[in-house]
N, C-alpha and C positions, 0 to 999 in steps of 0.2 A: 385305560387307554394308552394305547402308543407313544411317546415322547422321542425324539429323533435326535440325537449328536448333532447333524451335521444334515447336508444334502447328500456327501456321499453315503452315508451310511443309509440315508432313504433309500439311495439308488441302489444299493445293494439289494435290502429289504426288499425292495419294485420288482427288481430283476428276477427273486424268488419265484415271485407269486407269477410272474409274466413266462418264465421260461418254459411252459408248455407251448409258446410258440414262437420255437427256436425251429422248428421243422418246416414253420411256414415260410422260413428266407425272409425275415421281415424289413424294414426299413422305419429307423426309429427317427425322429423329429424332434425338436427339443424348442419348447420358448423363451425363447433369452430376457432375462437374463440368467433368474435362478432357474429356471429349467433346464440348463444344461449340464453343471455336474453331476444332477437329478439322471439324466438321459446318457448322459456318457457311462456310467454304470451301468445301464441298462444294456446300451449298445453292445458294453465289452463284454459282457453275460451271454447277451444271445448270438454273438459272434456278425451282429449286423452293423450296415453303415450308418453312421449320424450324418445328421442335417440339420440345420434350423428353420423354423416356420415364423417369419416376426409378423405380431398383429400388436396393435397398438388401441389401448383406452384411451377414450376420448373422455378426456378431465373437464368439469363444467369450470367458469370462470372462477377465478382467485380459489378455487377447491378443488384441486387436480384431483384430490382420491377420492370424489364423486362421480361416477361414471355414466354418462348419459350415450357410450356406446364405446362401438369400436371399430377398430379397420385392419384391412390387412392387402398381402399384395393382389394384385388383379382385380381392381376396384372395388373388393368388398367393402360394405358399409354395414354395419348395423346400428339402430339408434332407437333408444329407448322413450317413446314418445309421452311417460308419463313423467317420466324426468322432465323432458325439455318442459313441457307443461308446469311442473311446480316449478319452476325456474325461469317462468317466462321470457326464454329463450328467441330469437329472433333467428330469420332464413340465415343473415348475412353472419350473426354471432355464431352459428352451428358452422358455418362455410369457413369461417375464421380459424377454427379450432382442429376442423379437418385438414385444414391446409397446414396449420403449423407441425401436425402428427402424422400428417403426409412426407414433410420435409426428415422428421425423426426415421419414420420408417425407411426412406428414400436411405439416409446415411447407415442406419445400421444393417441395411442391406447390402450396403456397399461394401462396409466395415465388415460384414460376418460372412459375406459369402465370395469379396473380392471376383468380383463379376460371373464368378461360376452360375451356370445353370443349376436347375433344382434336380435333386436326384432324380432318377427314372423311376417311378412308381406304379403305371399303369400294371393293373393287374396284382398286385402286391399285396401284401398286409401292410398296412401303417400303422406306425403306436407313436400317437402324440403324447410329448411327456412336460410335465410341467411341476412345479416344488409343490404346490397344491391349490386347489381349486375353491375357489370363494363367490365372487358374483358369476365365473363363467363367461362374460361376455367378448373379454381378449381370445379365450380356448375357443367360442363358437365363431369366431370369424377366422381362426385360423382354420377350421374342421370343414370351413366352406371355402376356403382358400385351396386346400389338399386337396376337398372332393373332384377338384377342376380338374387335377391329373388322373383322373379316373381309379383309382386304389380299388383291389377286390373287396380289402375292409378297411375299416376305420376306426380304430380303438383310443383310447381316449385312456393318461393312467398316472394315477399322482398319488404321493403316499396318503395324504388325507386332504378330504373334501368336505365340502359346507352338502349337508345331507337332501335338501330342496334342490339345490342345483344341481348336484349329482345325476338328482333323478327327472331333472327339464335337459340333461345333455344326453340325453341317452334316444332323443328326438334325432340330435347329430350327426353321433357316430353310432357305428352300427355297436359298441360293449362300449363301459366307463368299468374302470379298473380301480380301487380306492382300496388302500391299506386302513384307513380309519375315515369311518364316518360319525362323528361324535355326537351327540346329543345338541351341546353346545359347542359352536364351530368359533364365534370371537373373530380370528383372524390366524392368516398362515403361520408368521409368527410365533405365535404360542404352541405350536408344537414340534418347536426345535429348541435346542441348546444354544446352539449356535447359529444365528442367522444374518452372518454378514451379506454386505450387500456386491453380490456378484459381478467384475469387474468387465468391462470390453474384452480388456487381455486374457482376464480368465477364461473368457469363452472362446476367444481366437484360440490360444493355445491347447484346450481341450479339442476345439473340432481340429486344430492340425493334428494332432495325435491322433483322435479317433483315424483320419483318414489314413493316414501310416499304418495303423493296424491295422485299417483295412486293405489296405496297399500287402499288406506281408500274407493276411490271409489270404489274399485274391494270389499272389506269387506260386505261392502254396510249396513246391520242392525248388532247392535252388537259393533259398534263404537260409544265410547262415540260422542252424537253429537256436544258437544263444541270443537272436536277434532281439526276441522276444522277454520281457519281466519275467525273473523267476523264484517265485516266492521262498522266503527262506524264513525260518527261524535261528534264533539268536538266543542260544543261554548265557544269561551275566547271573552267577551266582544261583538263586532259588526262582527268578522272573525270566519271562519269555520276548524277544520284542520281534514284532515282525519288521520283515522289510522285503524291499522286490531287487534283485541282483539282474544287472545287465552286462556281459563280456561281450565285446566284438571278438572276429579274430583279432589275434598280433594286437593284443588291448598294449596301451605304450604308458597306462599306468590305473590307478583305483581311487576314484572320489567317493568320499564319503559327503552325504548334506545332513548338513546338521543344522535343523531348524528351529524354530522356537518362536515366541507369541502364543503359543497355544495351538500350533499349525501339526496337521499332521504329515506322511508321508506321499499323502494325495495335493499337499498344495501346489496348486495349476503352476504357478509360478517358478517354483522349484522343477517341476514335471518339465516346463518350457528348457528352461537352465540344461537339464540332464538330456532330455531330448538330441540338444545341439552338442554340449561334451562326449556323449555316444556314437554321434555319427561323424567327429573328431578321430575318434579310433581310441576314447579313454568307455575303462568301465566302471557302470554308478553302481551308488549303493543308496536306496533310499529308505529308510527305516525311520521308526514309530520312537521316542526316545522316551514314551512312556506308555505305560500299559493302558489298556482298553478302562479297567479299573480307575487308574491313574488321570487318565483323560475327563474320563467325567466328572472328577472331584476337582480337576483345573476348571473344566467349564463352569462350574458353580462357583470355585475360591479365586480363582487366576492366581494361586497361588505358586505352582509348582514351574510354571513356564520361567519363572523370576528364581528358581533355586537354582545358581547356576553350580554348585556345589555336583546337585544328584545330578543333573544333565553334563557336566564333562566325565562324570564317573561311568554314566552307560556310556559314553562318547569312547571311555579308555578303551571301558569292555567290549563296545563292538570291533574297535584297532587292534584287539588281542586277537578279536576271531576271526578277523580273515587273516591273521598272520599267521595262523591255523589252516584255515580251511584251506584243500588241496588246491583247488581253484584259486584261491587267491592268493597267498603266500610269496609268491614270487614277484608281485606286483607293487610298486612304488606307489606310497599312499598320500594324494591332497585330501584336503578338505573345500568345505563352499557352507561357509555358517550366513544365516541369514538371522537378523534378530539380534533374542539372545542366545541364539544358536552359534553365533560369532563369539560370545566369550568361550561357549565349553569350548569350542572349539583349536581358539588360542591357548586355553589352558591344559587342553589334552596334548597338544602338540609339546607346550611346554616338558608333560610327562612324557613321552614317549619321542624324544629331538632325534631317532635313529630311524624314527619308520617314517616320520612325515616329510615330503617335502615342499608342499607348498600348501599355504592359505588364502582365498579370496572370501572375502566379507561382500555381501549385499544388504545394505539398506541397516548394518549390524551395529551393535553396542557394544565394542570392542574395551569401553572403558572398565565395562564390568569383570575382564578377566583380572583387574586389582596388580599385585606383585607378578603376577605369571609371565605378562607382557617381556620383561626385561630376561627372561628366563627362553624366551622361543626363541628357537635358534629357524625353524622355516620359511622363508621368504614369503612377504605378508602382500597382497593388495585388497585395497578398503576403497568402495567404490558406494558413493552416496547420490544421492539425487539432491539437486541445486536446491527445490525448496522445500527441505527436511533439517532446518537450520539446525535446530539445537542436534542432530545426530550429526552433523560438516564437525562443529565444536566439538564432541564429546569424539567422532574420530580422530580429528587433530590432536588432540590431546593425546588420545593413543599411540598415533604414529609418533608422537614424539619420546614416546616409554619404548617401544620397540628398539630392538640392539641390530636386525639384522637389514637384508634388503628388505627394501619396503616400499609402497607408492600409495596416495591418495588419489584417486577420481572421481571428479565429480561431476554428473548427469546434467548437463543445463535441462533446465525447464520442469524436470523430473521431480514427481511426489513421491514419498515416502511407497508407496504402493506399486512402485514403478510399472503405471496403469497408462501413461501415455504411449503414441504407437512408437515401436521403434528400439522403447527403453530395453526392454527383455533381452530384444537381440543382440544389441549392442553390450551387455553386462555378461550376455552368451559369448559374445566374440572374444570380449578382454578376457573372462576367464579360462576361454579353452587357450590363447595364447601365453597365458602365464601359466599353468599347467603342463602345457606342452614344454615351455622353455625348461621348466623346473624341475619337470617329473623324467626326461630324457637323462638327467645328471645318475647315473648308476649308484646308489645306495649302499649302506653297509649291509653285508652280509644278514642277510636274514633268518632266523631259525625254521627250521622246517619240525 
């Protein structure tokens, strides 16, 4: 059976199996909250628009992950009247429940779609997408939500699904699409690696992107063509790392993000960050700092994410190759470490004090670049969230090892996950303004 990294790499997987209906101009859907980096893969595959469809499970009392139904928008209800039954549930206790998941959906509609209408569907293919499929009763009230805008089809597509349900939704939509139907299904859960729990921000910021891309495709002639990610690979030594290259015209300098936790080149968070430095007029570089191999062996040890030793070492190697590559050569290079992607990144700059000029840390463990600190010569900003204490400490402590310019800020209200609304942009704003201050100062000579 299949085992999954990640959501994105399901969404990858999805997109395969799904791309015969790229021809049909689709319109992809996603339910929030793990269904959306699930579907945003999808979307970026089949070159269609994202949306979300929120429906809500109705939690019985004091046992919300028992599900005695669900809702979604346009008064859908569904309710499972054998449940209510073992549960000797009451008119007014069911009425209570709906109301309180009335109020959830009410906001995250507000939160996910910021008053826009739902896409235009009529006549269309829809592919609702979701991390995977288990009771089914969230997917079938959203499937009765979409049908309201009349869709030509209505596909239904998750990398794995619970094998009875699978074959009760297919009542729904007109196909159910499943990368794995297992024997024994357990829970979604168990057939990821990694299955963290999917953030508000992460999903805002994925559907803004998606819609920019859709925005560039819809443009179609007349957009700069670098506008767009362009996949590169990366030789350091005998290993490959991938990453996706963005140039505007007249780019005014080259970030590099250098992440870490275990995060890859897809984290939303970081996606957001570069998003806003791009359309700044700087260009990213967002790559992989361990290999596919590499990756999996972290997901199991958490081992590798903590060496910060190999992660400033690919960090040098990737600063070597665009000092190389024709493209990028000529370009003044920050960094934007997140994590312990904030040590390699300190300690890379440390090595290479001629190509960098500027550092921004989010949410980073600065203390872990050890001796290096006092050795960086490029102007530093460490930018932390008010309630992420023990990292406020372990930056101060940093900033007070640092020899060069330097600043501390700190997020009021802000968790470590900088998941509150607002935080991203504002950690987007400080960074492109220090960037820009620092990256404008004309560099030494660079080899060509």
């Amino acid at each position: 059976m299949m085992l999954f990294k990640d959501r994105e790499e399901a969404g990858r997987r999805l997109s395969e199996r799904l791309a015969p209906l790229r021809k049909e101009n689709p319109v992809v859907f996603a339910l929030p909250r793990g269904g959306v980096p699930v579907a945003y893969e999808v979307a970026r595959a089949l070159g269609a628009p994202m949306d979300v469809m929120v429906a809500r499970k109705l939690g019985a009392p004091g046992r919300p992950e028992f599900g005695i139904g669900a809702i979604a928008p346009g008064g859908i209800r569904i309710l499972n009247p054998e449940a209510i039954r073992m549960l000797h549930l009451s008119e007014p206790e069911i009425e209570a429940i709906i109301a309180q998941e009335e109020r959830e959906l009410e906001r995250r509609l507000r939160r996910f779609r910021g008053g826009r209408f739902i896409s235009e569907i009529e006549g269309r293919t829809v592919i609702l997408v979701d991390d995977g499929l288990a009771t089914g009763v969230t997917a079938q009230a959203a499937i009765r939500a979409l049908r309201r805008a009349q869709p030509q089809r209505m596909i239904y597509a998750a990398p794995v699904c619970a094998s009875e349900t699978a074959q009760s939704l297919t009542s729904e939509a007109d196909e159910v699409v499943c990368l794995e139907i297992p024997g024994y299904f357990g829970a979604v859960s168990l057939w990821y690696r990694n299955f963290d729990q999917t953030s508000d921000s992460e999903v805002i910021a994925l559907l803004d992107r998606a819609r920019r891309e859709a925005a560039v495709r819809g443009a179609g002639r007349g957009i700069d063509p670098k506008g767009e990610a362009r996949r590169v690979a990366i030789a350091i030594g005998p290993i490959l790392l991938e990453g996706d290259l963005r140039i505007p015209a007249g780019a005014k300098g080259l970030i590099l993000f250098a992440h870490g936790s275990g995060s890859s080149r897809f984290n939303p968070r970081n996606l957001q960050v570069a998003d806003h430095l791009y359309r700044a007029g700087l260009a990213t570089l967002l790559f992989d700092l361990l290999t596919a191999r590499e990756e999996q062996l972290d997901q199991t040890t958490a081992a590798l994410r903590f060496n910060i030793g190999l992660l400033s070492e690919r960090l040098v190697g990737v600063t070597d190759w665009v000092s190389e590559n024709e493209e990028t050569r000529m370009l003044r290079v920050g960094y934007f470490g997140a994590s312990t992607g904030a040590a390699a990144a300190l300690i890379s700059a440390a090595r290479r004090p001629d190509r960098i000029g500027a550092i921004v840390s989010r949410g980073g463990r600065p203390d872990l670049a050890g001796p290096a600190l006092a050795q960086v010569r490029a102007p530093t900003l460490l930018i932390v969230g008010e309630e992420d204490r023990l990292v406020i400490d372990l930056n101060r402590d940093a900033l007070a090892r640092l020899k060069v310019e330097k600043e501390l800020r700190i997020l009021p209200g802000v968790s470590p996950l900088f998941e509150e609304p607002g935080a991203l942009e504002q950690v987007a704003q400080w960074a492109g303004r220090w960037f820009a201050r620092h990256l404008s100062v004309t560099g030494k000579a660079q080899a060509a």
